[in-house]
N, C-alpha and C positions, 0 to 999 in steps of 0.2 A: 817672298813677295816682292814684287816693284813698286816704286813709288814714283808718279811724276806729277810737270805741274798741270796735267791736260785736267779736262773736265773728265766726270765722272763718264759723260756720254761719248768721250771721243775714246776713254782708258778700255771701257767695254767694247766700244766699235777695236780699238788694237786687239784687245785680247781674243776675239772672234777672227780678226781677218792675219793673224798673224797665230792663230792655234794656242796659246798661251798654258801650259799647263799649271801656273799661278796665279794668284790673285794682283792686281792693279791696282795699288791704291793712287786715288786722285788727291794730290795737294798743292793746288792753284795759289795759296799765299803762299808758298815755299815757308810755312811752320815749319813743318817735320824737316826740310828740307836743310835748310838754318841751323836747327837745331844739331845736327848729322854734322856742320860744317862743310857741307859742300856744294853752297848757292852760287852762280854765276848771276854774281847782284847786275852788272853789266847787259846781260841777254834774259833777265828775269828767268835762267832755267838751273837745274843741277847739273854739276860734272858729273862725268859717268865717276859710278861707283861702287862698289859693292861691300858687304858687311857683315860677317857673321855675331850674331848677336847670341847669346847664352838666354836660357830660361827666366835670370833673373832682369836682363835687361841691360847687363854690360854687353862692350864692343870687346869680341876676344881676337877679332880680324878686320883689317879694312885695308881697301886698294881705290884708291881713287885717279882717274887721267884727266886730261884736256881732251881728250878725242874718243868716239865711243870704238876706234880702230887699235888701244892700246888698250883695253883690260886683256885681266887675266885670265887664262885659259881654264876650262875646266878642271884639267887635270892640276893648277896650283889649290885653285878654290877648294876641291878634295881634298889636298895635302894638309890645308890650313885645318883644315873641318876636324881633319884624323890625328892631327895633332896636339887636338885638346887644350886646355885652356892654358895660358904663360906661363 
């Protein structure tokens, strides 16, 4: 899933006009966001970031940039996945 700070209406209008094969969650006060550690408190947005989270709700991976032109590639994000928890 994705999470940003857009409104619900703007996360749905993305996930239509960009094909989105997941879910979009909208979090406008940057909670979840904060919480995650990785609010750009400066431009009210999140750094790009991404997160493998395990069933119980631990973080087993994460990769966060300053620019959405530096994450990582699928094929790491796979690697991370495949490689099971630390």
């Amino acid at each position: 899933m994705g999470i940003s700070v857009d409104s619900v209406a703007k996360s749905q209008d993305l996930i239509r006009d960009l094909a989105l094969s997941f879910p979009l969650l909208s979090d406008p006060d940057l909670a979840v966001i904060r919480a995650y550690g990785v609010a750009d408190e400066g431009n009210g947005i999140a750094w790009p970031a991404e997160f493998l989270v395990d069933a119980g709700g631990a973080i087993r991976w994460r990769a966060t940039a300053q620019s959405v032109g530096t994450r990582p590639s699928a094929r790491d994000v796979l690697a991370a996945f495949d490689a099971g928890p630390p």
